[in-house]
ROZA-483866 format. One record per residue (C-alpha): z, y, x. Coordinates in steps of 0.25 Angstrom, whole numbers. Example, Ala and Ser with C-alpha at 12.3 -4.5 7.8 and 13.67 -1.06 7.14 Angstrom:
# residues 2
<atom><pz>31</pz><py>-18</py><px>49</px></atom>
<atom><pz>29</pz><py>-4</py><px>55</px></atom>
This chain:
# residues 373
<atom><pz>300</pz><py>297</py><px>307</px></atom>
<atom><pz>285</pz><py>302</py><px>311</px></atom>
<atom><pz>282</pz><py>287</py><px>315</px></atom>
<atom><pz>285</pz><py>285</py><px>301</px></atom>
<atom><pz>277</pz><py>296</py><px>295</px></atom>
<atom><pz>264</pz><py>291</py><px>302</px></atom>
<atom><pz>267</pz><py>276</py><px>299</px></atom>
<atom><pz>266</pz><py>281</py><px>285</px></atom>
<atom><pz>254</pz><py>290</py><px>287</px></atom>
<atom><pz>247</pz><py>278</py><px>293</px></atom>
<atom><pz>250</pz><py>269</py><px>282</px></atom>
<atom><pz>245</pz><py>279</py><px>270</px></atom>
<atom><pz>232</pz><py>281</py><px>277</px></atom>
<atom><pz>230</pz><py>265</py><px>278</px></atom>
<atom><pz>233</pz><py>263</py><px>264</px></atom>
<atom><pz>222</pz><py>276</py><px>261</px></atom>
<atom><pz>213</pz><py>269</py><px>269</px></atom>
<atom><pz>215</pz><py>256</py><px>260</px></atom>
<atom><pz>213</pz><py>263</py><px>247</px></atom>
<atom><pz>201</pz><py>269</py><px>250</px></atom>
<atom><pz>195</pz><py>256</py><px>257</px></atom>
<atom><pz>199</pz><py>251</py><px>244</px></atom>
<atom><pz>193</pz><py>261</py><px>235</px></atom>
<atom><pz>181</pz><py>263</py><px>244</px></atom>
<atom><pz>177</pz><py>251</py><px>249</px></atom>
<atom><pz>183</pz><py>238</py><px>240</px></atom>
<atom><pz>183</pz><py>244</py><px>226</px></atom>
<atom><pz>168</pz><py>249</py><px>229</px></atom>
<atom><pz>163</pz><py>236</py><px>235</px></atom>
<atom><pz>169</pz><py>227</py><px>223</px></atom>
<atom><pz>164</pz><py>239</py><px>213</px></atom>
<atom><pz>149</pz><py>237</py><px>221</px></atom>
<atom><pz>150</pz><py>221</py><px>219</px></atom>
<atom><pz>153</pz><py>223</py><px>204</px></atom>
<atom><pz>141</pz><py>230</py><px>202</px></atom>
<atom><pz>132</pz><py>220</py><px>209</px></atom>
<atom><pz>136</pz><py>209</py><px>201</px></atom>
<atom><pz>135</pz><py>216</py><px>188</px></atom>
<atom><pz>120</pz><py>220</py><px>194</px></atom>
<atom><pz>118</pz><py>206</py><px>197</px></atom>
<atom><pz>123</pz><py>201</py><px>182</px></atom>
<atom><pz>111</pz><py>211</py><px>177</px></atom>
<atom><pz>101</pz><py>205</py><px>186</px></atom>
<atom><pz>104</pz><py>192</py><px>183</px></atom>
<atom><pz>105</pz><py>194</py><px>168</px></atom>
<atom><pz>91</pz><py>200</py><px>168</px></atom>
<atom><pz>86</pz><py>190</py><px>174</px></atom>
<atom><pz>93</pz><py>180</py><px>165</px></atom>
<atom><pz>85</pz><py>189</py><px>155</px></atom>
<atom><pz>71</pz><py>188</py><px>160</px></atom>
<atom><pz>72</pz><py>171</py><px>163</px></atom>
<atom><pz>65</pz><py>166</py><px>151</px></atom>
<atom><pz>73</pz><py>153</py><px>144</px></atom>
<atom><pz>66</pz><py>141</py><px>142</px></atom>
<atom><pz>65</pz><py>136</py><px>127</px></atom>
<atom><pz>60</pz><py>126</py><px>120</px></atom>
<atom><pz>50</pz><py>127</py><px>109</px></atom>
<atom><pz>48</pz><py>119</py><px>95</px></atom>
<atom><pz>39</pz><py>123</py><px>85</px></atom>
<atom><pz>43</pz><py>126</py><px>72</px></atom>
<atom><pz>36</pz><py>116</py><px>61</px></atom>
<atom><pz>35</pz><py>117</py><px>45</px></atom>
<atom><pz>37</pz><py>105</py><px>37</px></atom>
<atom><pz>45</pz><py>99</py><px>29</px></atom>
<atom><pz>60</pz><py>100</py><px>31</px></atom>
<atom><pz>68</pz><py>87</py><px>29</px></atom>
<atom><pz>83</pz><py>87</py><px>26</px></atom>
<atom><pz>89</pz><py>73</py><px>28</px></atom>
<atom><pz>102</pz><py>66</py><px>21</px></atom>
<atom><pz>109</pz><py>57</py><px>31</px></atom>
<atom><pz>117</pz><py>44</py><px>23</px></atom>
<atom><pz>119</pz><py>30</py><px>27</px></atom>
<atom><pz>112</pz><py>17</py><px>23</px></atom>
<atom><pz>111</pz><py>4</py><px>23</px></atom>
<atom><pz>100</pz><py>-6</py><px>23</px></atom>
<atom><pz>99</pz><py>-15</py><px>12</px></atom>
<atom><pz>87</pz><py>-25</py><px>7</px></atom>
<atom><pz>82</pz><py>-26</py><px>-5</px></atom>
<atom><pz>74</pz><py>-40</py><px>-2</px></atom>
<atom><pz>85</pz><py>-48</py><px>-1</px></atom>
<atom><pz>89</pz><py>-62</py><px>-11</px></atom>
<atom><pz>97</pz><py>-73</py><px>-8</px></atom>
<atom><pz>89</pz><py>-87</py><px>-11</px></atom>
<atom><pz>95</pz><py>-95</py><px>-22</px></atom>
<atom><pz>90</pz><py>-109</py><px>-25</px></atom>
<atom><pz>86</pz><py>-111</py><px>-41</px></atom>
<atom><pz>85</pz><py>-126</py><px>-38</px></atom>
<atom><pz>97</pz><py>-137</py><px>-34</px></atom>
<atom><pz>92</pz><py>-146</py><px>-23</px></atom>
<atom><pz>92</pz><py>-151</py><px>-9</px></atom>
<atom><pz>87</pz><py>-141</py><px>1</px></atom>
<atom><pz>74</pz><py>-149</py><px>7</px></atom>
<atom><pz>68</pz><py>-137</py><px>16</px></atom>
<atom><pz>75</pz><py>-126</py><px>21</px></atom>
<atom><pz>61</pz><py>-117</py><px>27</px></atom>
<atom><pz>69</pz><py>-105</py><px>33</px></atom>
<atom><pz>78</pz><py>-101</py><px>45</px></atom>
<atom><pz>88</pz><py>-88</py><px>44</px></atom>
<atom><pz>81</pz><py>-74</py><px>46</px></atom>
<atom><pz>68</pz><py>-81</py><px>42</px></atom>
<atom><pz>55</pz><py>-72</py><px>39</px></atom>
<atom><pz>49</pz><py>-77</py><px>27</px></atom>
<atom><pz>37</pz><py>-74</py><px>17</px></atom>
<atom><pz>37</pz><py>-74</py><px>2</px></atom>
<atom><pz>34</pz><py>-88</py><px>-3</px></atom>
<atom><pz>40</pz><py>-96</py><px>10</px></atom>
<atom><pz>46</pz><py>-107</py><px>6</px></atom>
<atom><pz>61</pz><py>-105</py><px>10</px></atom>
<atom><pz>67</pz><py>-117</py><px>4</px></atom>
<atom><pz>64</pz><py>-131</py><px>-3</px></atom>
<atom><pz>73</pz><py>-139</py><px>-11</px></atom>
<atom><pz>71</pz><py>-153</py><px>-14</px></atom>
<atom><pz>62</pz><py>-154</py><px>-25</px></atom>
<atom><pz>61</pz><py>-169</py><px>-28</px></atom>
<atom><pz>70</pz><py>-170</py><px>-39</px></atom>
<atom><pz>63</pz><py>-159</py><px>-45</px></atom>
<atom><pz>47</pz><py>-165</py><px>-42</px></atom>
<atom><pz>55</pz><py>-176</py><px>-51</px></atom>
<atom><pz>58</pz><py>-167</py><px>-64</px></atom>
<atom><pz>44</pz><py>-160</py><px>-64</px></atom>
<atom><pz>37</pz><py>-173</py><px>-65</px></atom>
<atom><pz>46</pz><py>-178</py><px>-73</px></atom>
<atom><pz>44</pz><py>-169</py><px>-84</px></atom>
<atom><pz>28</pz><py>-167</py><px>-83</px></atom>
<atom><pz>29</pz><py>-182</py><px>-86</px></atom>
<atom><pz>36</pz><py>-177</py><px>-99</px></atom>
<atom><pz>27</pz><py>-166</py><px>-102</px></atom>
<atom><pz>17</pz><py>-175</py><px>-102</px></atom>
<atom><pz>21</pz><py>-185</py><px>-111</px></atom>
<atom><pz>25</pz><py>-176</py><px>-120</px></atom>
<atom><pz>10</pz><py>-172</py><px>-119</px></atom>
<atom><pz>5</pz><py>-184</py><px>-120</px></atom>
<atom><pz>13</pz><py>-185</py><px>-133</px></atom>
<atom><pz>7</pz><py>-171</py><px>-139</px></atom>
<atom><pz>-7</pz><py>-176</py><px>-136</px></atom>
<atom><pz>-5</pz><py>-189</py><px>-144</px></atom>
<atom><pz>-1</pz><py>-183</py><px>-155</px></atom>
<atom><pz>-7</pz><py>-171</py><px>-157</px></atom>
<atom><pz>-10</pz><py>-168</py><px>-172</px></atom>
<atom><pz>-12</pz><py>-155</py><px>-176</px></atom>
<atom><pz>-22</pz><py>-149</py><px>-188</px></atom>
<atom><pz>-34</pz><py>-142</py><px>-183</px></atom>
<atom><pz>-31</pz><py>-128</py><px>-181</px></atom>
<atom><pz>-43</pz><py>-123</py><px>-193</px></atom>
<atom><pz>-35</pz><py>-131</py><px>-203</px></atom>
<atom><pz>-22</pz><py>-123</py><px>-201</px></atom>
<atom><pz>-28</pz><py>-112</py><px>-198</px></atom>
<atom><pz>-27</pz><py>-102</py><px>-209</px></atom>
<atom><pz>-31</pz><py>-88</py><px>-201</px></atom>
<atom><pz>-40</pz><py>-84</py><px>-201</px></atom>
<atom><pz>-48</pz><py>-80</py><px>-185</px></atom>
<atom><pz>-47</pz><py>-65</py><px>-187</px></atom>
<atom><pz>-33</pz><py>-68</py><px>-192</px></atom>
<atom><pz>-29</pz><py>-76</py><px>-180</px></atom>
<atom><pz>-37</pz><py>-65</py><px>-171</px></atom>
<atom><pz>-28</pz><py>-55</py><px>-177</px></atom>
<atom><pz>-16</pz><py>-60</py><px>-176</px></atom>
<atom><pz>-20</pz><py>-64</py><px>-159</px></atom>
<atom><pz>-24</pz><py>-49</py><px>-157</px></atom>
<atom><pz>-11</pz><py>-44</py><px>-163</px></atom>
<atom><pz>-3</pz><py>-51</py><px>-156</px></atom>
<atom><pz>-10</pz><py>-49</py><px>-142</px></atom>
<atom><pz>-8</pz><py>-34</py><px>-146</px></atom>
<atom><pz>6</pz><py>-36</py><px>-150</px></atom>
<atom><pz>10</pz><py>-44</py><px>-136</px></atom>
<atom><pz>2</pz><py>-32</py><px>-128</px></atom>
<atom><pz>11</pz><py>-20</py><px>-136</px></atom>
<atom><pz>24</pz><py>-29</py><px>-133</px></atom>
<atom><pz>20</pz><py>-30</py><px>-118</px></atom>
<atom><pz>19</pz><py>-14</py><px>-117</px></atom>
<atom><pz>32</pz><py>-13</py><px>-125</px></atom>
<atom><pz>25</pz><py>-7</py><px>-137</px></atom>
<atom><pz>30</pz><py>-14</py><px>-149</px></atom>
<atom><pz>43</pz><py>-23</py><px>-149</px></atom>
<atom><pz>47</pz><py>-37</py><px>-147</px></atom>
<atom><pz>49</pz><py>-39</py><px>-164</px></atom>
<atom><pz>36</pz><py>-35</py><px>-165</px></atom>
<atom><pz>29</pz><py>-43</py><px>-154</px></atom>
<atom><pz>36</pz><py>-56</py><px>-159</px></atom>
<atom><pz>33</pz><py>-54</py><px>-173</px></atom>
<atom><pz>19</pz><py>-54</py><px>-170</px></atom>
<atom><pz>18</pz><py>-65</py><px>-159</px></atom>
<atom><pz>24</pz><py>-75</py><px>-171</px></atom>
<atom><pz>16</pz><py>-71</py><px>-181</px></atom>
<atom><pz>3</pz><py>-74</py><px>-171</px></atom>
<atom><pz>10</pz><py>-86</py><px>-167</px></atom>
<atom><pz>12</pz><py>-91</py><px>-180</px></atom>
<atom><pz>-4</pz><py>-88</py><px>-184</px></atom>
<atom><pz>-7</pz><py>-99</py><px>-170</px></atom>
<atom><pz>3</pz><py>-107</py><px>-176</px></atom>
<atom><pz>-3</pz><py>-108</py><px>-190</px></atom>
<atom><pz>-19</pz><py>-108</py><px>-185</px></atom>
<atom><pz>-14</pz><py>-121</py><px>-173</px></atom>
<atom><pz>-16</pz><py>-114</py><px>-162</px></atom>
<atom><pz>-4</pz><py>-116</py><px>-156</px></atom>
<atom><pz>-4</pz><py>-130</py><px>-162</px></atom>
<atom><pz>-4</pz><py>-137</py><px>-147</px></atom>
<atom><pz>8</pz><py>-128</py><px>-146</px></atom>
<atom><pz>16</pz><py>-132</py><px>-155</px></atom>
<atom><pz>13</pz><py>-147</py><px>-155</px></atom>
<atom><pz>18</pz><py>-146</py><px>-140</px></atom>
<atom><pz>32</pz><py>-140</py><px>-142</px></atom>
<atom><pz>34</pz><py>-149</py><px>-153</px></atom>
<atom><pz>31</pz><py>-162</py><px>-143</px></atom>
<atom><pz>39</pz><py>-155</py><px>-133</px></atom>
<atom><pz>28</pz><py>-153</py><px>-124</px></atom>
<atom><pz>33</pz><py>-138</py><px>-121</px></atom>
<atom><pz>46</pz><py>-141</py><px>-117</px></atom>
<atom><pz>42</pz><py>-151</py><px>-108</px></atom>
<atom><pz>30</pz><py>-142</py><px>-101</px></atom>
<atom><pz>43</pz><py>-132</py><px>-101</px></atom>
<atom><pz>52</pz><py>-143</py><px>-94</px></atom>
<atom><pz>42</pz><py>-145</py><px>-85</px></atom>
<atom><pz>40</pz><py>-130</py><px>-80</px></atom>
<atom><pz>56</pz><py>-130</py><px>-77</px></atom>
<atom><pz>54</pz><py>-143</py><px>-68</px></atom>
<atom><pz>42</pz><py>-136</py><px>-61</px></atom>
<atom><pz>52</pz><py>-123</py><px>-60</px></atom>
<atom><pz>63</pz><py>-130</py><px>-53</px></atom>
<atom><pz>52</pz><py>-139</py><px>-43</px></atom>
<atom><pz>48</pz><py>-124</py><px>-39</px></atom>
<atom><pz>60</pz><py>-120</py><px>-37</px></atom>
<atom><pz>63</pz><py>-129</py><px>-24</px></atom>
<atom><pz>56</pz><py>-122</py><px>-16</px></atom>
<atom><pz>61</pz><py>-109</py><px>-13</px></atom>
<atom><pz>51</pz><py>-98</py><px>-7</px></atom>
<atom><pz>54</pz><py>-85</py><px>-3</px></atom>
<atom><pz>53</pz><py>-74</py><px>-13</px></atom>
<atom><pz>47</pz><py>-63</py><px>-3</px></atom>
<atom><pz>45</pz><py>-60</py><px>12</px></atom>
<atom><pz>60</pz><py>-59</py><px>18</px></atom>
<atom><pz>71</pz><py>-65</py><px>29</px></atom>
<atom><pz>78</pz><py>-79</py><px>27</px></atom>
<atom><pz>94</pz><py>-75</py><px>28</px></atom>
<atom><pz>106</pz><py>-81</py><px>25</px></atom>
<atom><pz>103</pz><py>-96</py><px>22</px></atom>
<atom><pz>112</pz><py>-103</py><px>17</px></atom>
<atom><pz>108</pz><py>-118</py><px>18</px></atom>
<atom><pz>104</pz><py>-127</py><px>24</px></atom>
<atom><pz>94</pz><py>-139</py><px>23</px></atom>
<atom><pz>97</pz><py>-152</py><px>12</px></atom>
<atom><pz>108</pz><py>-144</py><px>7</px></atom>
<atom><pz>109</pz><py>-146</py><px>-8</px></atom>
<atom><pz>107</pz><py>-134</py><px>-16</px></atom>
<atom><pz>112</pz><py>-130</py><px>-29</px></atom>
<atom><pz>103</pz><py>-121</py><px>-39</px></atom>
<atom><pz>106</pz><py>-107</py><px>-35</px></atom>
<atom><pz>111</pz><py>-108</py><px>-22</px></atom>
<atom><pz>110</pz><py>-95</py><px>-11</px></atom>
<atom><pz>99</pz><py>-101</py><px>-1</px></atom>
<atom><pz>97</pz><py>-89</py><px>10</px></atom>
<atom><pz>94</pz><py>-75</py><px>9</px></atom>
<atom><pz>80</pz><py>-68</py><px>10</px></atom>
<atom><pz>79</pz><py>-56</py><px>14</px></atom>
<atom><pz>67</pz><py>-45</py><px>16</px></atom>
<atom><pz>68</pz><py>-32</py><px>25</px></atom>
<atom><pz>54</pz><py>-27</py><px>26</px></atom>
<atom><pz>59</pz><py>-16</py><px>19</px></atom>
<atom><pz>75</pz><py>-11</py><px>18</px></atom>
<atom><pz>81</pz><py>-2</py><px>9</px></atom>
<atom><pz>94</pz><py>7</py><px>15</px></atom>
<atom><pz>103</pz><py>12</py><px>4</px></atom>
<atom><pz>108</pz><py>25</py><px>9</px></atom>
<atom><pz>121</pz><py>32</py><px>5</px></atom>
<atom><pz>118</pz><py>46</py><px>0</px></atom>
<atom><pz>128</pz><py>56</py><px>-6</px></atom>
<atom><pz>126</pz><py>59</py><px>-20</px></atom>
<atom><pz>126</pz><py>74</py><px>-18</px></atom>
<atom><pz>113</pz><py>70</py><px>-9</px></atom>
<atom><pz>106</pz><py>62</py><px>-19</px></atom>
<atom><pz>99</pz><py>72</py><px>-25</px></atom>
<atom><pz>92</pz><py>72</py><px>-12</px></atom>
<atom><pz>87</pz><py>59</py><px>-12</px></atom>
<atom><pz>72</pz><py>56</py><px>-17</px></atom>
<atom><pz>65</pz><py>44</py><px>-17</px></atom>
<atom><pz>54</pz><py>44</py><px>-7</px></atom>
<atom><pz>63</pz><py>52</py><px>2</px></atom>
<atom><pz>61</pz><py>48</py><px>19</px></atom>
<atom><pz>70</pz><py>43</py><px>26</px></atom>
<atom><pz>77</pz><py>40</py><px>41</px></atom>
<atom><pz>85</pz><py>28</py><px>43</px></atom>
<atom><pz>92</pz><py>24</py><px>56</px></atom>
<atom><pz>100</pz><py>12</py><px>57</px></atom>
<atom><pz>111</pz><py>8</py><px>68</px></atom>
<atom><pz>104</pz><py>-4</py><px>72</px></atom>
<atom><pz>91</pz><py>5</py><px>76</px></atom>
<atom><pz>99</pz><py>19</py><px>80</px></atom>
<atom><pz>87</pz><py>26</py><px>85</px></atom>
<atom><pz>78</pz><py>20</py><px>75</px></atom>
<atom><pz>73</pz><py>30</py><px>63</px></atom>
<atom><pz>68</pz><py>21</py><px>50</px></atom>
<atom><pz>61</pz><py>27</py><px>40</px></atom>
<atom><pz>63</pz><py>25</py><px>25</px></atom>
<atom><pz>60</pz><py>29</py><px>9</px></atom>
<atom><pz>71</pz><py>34</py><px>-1</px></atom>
<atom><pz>68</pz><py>21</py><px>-11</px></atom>
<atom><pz>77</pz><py>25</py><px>-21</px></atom>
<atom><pz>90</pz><py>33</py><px>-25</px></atom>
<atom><pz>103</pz><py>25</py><px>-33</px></atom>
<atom><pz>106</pz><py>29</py><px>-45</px></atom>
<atom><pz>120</pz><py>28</py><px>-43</px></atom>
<atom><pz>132</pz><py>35</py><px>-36</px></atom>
<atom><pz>142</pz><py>27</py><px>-28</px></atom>
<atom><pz>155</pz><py>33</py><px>-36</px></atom>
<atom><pz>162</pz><py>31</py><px>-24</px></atom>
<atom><pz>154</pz><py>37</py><px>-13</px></atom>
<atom><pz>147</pz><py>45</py><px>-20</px></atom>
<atom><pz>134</pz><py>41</py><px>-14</px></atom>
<atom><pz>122</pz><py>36</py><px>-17</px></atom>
<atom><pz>112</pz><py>26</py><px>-14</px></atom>
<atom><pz>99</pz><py>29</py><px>-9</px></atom>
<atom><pz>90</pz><py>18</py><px>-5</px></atom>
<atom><pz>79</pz><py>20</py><px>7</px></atom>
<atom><pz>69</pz><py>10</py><px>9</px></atom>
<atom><pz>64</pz><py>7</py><px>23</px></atom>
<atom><pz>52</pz><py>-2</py><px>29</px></atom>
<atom><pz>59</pz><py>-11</py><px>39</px></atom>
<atom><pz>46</pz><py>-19</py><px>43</px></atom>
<atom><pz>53</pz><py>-24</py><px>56</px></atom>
<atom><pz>65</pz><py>-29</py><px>48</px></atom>
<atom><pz>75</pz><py>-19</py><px>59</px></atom>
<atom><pz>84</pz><py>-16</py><px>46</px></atom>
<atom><pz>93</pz><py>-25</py><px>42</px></atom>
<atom><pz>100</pz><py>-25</py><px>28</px></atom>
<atom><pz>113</pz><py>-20</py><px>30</px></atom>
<atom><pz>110</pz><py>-9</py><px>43</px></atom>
<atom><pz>116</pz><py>4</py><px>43</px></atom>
<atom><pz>106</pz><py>17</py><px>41</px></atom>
<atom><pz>107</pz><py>31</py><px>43</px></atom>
<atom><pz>99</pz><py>38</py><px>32</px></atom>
<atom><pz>92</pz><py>49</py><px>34</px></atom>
<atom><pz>85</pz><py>54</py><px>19</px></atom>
<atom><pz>75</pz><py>65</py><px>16</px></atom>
<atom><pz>84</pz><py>74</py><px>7</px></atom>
<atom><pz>80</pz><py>88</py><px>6</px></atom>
<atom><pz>65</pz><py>92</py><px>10</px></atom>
<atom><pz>62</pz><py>106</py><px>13</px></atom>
<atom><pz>46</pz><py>107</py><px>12</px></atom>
<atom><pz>38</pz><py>116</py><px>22</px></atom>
<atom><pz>49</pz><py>122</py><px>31</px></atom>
<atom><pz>47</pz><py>130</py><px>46</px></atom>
<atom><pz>57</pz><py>119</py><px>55</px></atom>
<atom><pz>63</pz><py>122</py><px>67</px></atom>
<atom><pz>73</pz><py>113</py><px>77</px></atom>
<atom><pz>88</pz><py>115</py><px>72</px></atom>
<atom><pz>92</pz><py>119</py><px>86</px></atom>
<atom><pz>82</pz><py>131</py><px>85</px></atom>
<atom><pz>90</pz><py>138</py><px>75</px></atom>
<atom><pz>99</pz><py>146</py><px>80</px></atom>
<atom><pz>110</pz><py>155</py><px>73</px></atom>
<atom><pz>113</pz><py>170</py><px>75</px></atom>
<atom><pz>122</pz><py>177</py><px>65</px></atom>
<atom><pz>121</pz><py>168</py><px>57</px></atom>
<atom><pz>107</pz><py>168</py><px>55</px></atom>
<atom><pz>98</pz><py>156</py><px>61</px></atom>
<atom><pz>87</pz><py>161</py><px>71</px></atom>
<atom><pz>77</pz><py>153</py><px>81</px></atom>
<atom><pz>70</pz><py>157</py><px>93</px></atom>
<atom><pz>55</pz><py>157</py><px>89</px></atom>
<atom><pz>44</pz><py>158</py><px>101</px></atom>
<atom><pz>35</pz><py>170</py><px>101</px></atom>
<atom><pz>25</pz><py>173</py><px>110</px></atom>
<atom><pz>34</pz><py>166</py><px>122</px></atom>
<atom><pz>47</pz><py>171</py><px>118</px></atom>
<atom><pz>58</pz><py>166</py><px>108</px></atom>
<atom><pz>62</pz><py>174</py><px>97</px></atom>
<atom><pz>73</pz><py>170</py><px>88</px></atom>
<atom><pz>71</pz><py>171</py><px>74</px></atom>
<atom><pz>79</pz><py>171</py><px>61</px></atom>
<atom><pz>78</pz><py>160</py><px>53</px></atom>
<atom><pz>78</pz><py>156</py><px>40</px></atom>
<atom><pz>84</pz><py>142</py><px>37</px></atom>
<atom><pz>80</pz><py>134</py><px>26</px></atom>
């Protein structure tokens, strides 16, 4: 029974010993660690605190603040006909290749012309047998005899109707007017015989044949087809001793010096649009290309459907890069702020809702309320 006692004695100081190792030793050492680590969080911090951050720096700038409308185009040309023939014939000379550059008054096509070469010297012999005919018989009483105007009569009458023609030209008296006076002068030439050769000439159909004669001369001409501006051959359509019929589709000439793109803008943004306006084009056939353009014109009408509108945007395309028909992406001028203080947008911060920016001073960034707009 003792033996027990001090084996119970023995085993309370041991567990004594433990707590106050515990207490004294453990609790203090990890309370002592606790603090050095919170000691070295400050120390660090403040450092942290003193390190100065590297920024960059953009100056601010004032100008003119421009607010751009983003719509989708397409180019288009206005310089673009297909060639018809006005003549029937067989082709004698085709004189251009597909995608051929060509200047105005080259001569693109010739149709055979000898039948025509026929009928104009067939009736110049006309014309001038009817002539001849005129000259032979000519009788006419001499112009004093008929005459019963006086000179300041017929001096009048030309002064009036020089004046009369030169009021109709500038839209100042009407077409009743200016015809009533042109057949009373008319009539005074008649009765005086100055218009004598005149008359003798329509009545020995000398007139219609001159007129005959100037149709004949128009359809010669009109074999030979020449190019009505500066532009590209495209699209032909036939080919050498074809026969061709009055009116046929020849080829296609084209011009893109200059393109138009008709872009697509929403009719509540129309009122933005101003002729003059500058504009950024980028098409998907140049994707890191920026072309520049002009606002040309503005439609006058509204697609019911889309409810759009189009705005056409002329561009100088000197190099022929833009084909009818490309894609664009529009950029236009719309709203225009003038004389305003600019910043980068990823300067402007926000804090409580209100928009600051970090302003240099003396060395040091200092933020700054701003005021948008």
């Amino acid at each position: 029974m003792v033996f027990s006692k001090k084996i119970l004695t023995i085993g309370l100081i041991v567990i004594l010993a433990a707590v106050l190792v515990y207490f004294f030793v453990i609790k203090k050492g990890a309370k002592t660690g606790s603090e050095a680590t919170e000691a070295e969080a400050a120390e660090a911090k403040q450092k942290l605190s003193e390190t100065p951050l590297l920024v960059s720096v953009v100056p601010a700038v004032r100008m003119d603040l421009i607010m751009k409308l983003r719509s989708p185009g397409e180019a288009v040309t206005d310089r673009r006909i297909v060639m018809k023939t006005e003549v029937k014939g067989v082709l004698k000379n085709l004189n251009v290749e597909e995608s051929q550059h060509v200047k105005k008054g080259d001569v693109l096509l010739e149709i055979d012309d000898a039948e025509y070469r026929l009928d104009v010297e067939k009736l110049e012999a006309e014309r001038l047998k009817v002539l001849s005919e005129l000259l032979l018989e000519k009788k006419f009483e001499t112009a004093g005899t008929a005459d019963s105007r006086s000179s300041s009569e017929r001096t009048a009458a030309k002064e009036a109707f020089e004046e009369a023609q030169a009021r109709f030209q500038k839209g100042s008296i009407t077409d009743e007017e200016f015809s009533r006076i042109s057949r009373a002068y008319e009539g005074m030439l008649i009765e005086s015989g100055a218009k004598k050769d005149e008359i003798m000439a329509a009545t020995k159909r000398l007139t219609q044949a001159e007129i005959d004669l100037q149709k004949s001369r128009l359809q010669l001409d009109r074999t030979i087809i020449r190019a009505p501006f500066d532009g590209i051959v495209t699209a032909i359509t036939i080919s050498s001793r074809e026969h061709l019929s009055a009116g046929q589709e020849l080829f296609t000439l084209v011009n893109i010096s200059r393109i138009q793109v008709h872009a697509k803008v929403l009719e509540s943004e129309i009122r933005k649009m101003k002729v003059g306006r500058e504009v950024d084009l980028k098409f998907s056939a140049y994707p890191e290309r920026v072309f520049k353009g002009r606002v040309k014109a503005i439609s006058p009408l509204v697609d019911p459907e889309k409810r759009t509108c189009d705005v056409i945007i002329d561009v100088d395309n000197p190099a022929e890069e833009i084909k009818p028909g490309m894609h664009a992406e529009v950029e236009i001028a719309a709203d225009i702020y003038k004389d305003r203080l600019l910043i980068p947008q990823d300067a402007v911060l926000s804090r409580s809702g209100r928009k600051l920016a970090f302003v240099f001073d003396n060395g040091v960034a200092k933020w700054r309320y701003l005021e948008i707009g």
